[in-house]
N, C-alpha and C positions, 0 to 999 in steps of 0.2 A: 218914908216909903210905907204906905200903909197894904199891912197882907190880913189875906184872911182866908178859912176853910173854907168847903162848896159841901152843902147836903144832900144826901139822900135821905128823901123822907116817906113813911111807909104807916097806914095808916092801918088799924085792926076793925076788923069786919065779922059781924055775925051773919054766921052761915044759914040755912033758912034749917037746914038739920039739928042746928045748934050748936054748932063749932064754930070755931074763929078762926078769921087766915090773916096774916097781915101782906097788906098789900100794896103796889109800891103807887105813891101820887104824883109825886113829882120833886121835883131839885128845887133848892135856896139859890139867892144868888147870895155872893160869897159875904158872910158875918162874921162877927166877932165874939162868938157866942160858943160854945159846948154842946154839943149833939144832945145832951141832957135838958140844956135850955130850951133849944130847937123844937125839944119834941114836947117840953110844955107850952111854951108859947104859942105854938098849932094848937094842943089839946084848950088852950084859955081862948083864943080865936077862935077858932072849927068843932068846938065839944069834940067826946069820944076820944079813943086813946090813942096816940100816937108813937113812933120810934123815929129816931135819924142815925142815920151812920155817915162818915166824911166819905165825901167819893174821890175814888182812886182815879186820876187821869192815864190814857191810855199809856202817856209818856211816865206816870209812875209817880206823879205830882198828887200830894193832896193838900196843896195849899196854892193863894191866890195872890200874885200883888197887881198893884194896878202902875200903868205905866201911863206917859204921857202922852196924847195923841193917837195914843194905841188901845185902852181901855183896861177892863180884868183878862188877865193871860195865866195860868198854872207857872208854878213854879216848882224848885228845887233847889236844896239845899248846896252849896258849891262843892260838898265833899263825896256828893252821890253824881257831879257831872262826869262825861266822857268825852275821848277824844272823837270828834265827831257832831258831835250836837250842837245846835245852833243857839247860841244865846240873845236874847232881842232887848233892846236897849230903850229909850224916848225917843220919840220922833220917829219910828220904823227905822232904826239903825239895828243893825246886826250883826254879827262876830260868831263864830266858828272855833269850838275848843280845840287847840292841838297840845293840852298838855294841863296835868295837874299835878303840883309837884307839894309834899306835905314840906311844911319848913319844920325843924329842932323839936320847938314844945307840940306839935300835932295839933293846935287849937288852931292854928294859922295856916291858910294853904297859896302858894302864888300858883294864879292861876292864865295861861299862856293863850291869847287867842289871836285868831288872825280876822283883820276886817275884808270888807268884798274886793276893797283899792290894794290887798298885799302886804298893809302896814301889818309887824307884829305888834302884840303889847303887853307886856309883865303886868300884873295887877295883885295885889294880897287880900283876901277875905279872909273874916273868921269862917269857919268849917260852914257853921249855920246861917249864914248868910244867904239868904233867897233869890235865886234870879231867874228870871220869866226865860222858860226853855221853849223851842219851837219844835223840832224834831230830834228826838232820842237816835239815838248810834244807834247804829245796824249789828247785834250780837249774835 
């Protein structure tokens, strides 16, 4: 499964008064890279100084995996999902959290979902395990 961050990248601008503002240009698509990299590899391509910062999806993902048939989607860690939220799978398959339950040592979470056909189904991830979220719970 290959994941990755999504940038924000922001470029510094002299002012005609003589001050600087940095200003925003535009997004990455998702790399494997450090915002610190990010913003020299612009600066080595584009001259002039740059900054990046990881951007926050609306759903509260700041990372990306790529799925099958479906492309780059946000993601989330299994230990930050809720009951509620929809999990998307390869091929446009998707499941519905109803439950995240920690096991003994806490590295480990089973986690309970239901598909659109009614099937339930137990599963165990490590906590950090990433999975492409579509709609965040309603809090």
């Amino acid at each position: 499964m290959k994941t990755a961050p999504i940038f924000r990248i922001y470029k510094l601008y002299t002012r005609a008064n003589g001050g600087e503002q940095w200003a925003y240009w535009g997004e990455t698509e998702p790399m494997s890279m450090g915002p610190e990299q990010v913003a020299e590899r612009s600066a080595r391509f584009r001259g002039g100084q740059w900054k990046a910062e990881v951007y926050v999806w609306p759903n509260g993902a700041t990372a990306m995996i790529q799925l099958q048939g479906y492309g780059w989607h946000s993601a989330l860690p299994v230990k930050d999902l809720k009951p509620g939220m929809t999990i998307l799978w390869n091929h446009f398959h998707n499941s519905t959290v109803v439950e995240v339950k920690p096991l003994a040592s806490g590295k480990t979470l089973t986690l309970v979902t239901r598909s659109p056909d009614g099937k339930t189904y137990e599963r165990r991830y490590r906590s950090e395990t990433l999975l492409a979220v579509d709609h965040p719970a309603n809090e």
